[in-house]
N, C-alpha and C positions, 0 to 999 in steps of 0.2 A: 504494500500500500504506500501512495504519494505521500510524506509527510510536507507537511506546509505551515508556518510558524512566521508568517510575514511580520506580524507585529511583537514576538514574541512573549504571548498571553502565556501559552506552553510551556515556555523557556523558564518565564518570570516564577512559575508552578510549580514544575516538576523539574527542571533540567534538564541536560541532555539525557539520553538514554543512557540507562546504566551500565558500565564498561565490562567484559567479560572477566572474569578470573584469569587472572593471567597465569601466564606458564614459570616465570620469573618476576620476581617483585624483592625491590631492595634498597636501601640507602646507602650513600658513603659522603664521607668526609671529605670536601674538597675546601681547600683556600677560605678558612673560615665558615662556611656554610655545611648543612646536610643535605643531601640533595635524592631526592625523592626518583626512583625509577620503576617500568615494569617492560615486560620482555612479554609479547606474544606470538605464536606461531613461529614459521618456518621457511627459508623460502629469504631470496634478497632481502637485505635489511631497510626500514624505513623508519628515519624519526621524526615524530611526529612534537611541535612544540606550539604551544597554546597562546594566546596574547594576553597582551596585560592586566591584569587582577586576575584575569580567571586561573584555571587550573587543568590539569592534564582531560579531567572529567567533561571538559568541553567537547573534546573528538569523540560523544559516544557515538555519533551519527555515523561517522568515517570507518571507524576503527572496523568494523564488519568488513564494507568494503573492502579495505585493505589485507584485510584476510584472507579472504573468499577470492581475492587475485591473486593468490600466493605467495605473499610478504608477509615478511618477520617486522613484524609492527615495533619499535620503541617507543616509550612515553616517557616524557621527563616534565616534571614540576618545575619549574623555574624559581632561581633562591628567591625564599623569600613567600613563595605562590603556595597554594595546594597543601600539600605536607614535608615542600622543605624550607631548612630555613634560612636563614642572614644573618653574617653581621651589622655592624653597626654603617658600616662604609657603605656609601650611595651607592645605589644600581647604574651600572652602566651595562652596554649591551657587548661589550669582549669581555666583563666575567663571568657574562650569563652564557657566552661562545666558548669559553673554556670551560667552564663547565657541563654542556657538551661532551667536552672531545676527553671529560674527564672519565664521562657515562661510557662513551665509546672503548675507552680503553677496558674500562672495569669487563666490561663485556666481549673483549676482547673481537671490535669491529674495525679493519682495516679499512672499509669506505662504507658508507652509506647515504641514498638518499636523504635529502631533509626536507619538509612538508612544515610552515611557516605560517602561521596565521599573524596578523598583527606584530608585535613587537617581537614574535616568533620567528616572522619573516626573516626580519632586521638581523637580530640574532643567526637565523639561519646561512644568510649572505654573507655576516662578519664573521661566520666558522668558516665559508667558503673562500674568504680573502686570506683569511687565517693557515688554514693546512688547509690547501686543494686537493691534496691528496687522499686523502681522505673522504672526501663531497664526492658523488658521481653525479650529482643536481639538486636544484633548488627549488622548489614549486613557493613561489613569493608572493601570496595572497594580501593585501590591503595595509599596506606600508609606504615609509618615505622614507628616504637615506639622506635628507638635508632637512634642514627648516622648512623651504619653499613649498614643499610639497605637501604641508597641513590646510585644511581647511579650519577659519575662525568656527568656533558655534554660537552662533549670536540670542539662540534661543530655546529652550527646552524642549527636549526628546524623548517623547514616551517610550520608541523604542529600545534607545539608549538609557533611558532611564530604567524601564524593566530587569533589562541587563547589568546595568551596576547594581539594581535589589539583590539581583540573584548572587552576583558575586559575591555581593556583602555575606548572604546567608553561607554561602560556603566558605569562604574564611571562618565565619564563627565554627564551622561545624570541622574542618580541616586542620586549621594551622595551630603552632604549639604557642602563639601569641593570639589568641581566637579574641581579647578585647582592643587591639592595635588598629583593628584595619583604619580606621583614618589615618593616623599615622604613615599605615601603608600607603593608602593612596595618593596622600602628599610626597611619599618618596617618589612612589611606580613616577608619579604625575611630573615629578622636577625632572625625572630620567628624562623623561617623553618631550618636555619643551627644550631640554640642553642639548640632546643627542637625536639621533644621530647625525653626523657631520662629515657625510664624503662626498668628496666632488667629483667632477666626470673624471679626472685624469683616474685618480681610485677606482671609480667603476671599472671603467676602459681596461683594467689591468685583470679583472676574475675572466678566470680561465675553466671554468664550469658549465654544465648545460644548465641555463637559468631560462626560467618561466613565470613572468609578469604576471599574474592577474586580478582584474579591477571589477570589483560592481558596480554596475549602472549607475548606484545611489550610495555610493558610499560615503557615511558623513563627516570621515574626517581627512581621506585621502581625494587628492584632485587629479581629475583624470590625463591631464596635462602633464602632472609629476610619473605618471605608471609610462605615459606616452616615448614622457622622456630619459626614463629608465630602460625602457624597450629598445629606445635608439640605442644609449648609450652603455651595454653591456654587451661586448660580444658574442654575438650568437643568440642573443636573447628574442623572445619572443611575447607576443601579448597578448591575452584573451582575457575577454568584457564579458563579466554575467549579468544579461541582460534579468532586471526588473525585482533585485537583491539588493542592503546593503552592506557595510562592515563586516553583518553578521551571515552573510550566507550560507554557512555552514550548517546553520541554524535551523535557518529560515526555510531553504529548499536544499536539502542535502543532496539531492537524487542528484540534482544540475552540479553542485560543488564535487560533486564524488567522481561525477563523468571526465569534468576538467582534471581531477586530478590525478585520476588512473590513467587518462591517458597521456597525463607528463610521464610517470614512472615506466609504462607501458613502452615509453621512446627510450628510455634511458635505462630503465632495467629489464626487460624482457622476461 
């Protein structure tokens, strides 16, 4: 059955669908923080990272998907997100990429896809600037890699609004700091308007298969910025979900899951 969550009444409710048991489930110690992971199935590896407040529980839409194509699904909490946690030292998006490559090791993954939602993206593309070796691609859903490419919001957003409810309720219910989240989201929030900070010559330099894509209506990236990401990344390419926004994944997963298997589908077979 179509799931459809345009406004997400659903979301704000119940969440995404709830994530299978996974086959591996673990934390470890990296750089100050503990960092939340889970391991399922079998089959090319792909890691999967959430955007900001939320928490790995957001992919439940995907995660099947991803399965059911024959990938070894990774899920990582982002410090600070979910059930790992932080220091005291601001977020920026290369500790949240080493961190990453920290999972990767523990797990003993030589390359794998990454699959980016949001600040996930970001992360995702700055593990791929990082050790290319490691990346075999980047599926880069609803990000900017400079200032330019935010959108003001000048006015209140039910959809967006629903969506931070939900978040809120999952911090209480997830993290080992569950009365912070404001706190949190003044840090997540100072990340968001100081970083990130690369210019074309930086783009122009990733050497990964990367995959741009933008919804229709998405309210805080411009389509202009995804456009000119497209250009300016080697080899890169861009595709627009038509009558979605930020939240796609969400909202019409059927249409977000088709975009994304068929990145992985080019690049891992």
């Amino acid at each position: 059955m179509e799931i459809r969550d345009d406004d997400l009444v659903r979301f704000a409710a119940e969440g995404a669908a709830p994530l299978p048991v996974a086959d591996l489930q673990g934390e470890l110690e990296h750089d100050g923080a503990r960092i939340w992971y889970a391991a399922h199935g079998s089959g090319p590896p792909v890691i999967m990272l959430h955007g900001g407040l939320g928490h790995s529980g957001n992919w439940g839409y995907q995660l099947p998907a991803v399965l059911n194509a024959g990938y070894r699904a990774v899920l990582i909490d982002s410090r600070g997100h979910g059930h790992s946690t932080r220091d005291i030292r601001p977020f920026t998006y290369q500790l949240m990429a080493s961190d990453v490559l920290a999972v990767m090791d523990a797990l003993d993954l030589d390359r794998a896809a990454v699959v980016g939602w949001s600040d996930g993206a970001c992360t995702a593309l700055i593990l791929a600037m990082q050790a290319p070796a490691r990346v075999t691609g980047v599926f880069f859903f609803g990000c900017n890699m400079d200032p330019s490419g935010t959108r003001a919001m000048t006015e209140p957003n039910p959809v967006v609004g629903r969506c931070f409810a939900r978040h809120a309720r999952d911090y209480a219910e997830l993290s080992a700091t569950s009365d912070q989240f404001q706190a949190f989201v003044g840090a997540v929030g100072l990340m968001m308007r100081t970083e990130p900070n690369y210019a074309a010559p930086d783009l122009a330099g990733i050497g990964v298969p990367v995959r741009i894509v933008q919804s229709e209506h998405d309210e805080f990236i411009t389509s202009e910025h995804a456009e000119y990401l497209a250009r300016t990344i080697p080899g890169a390419d861009l595709v627009v979900l038509p009558d979605v926004s930020h939240f796609a994944p969400l909202q019409r997963p059927q249409q977000f899951n088709a975009a994304m298997l068929a990145f992985l589908g080019k690049i891992s077979p």
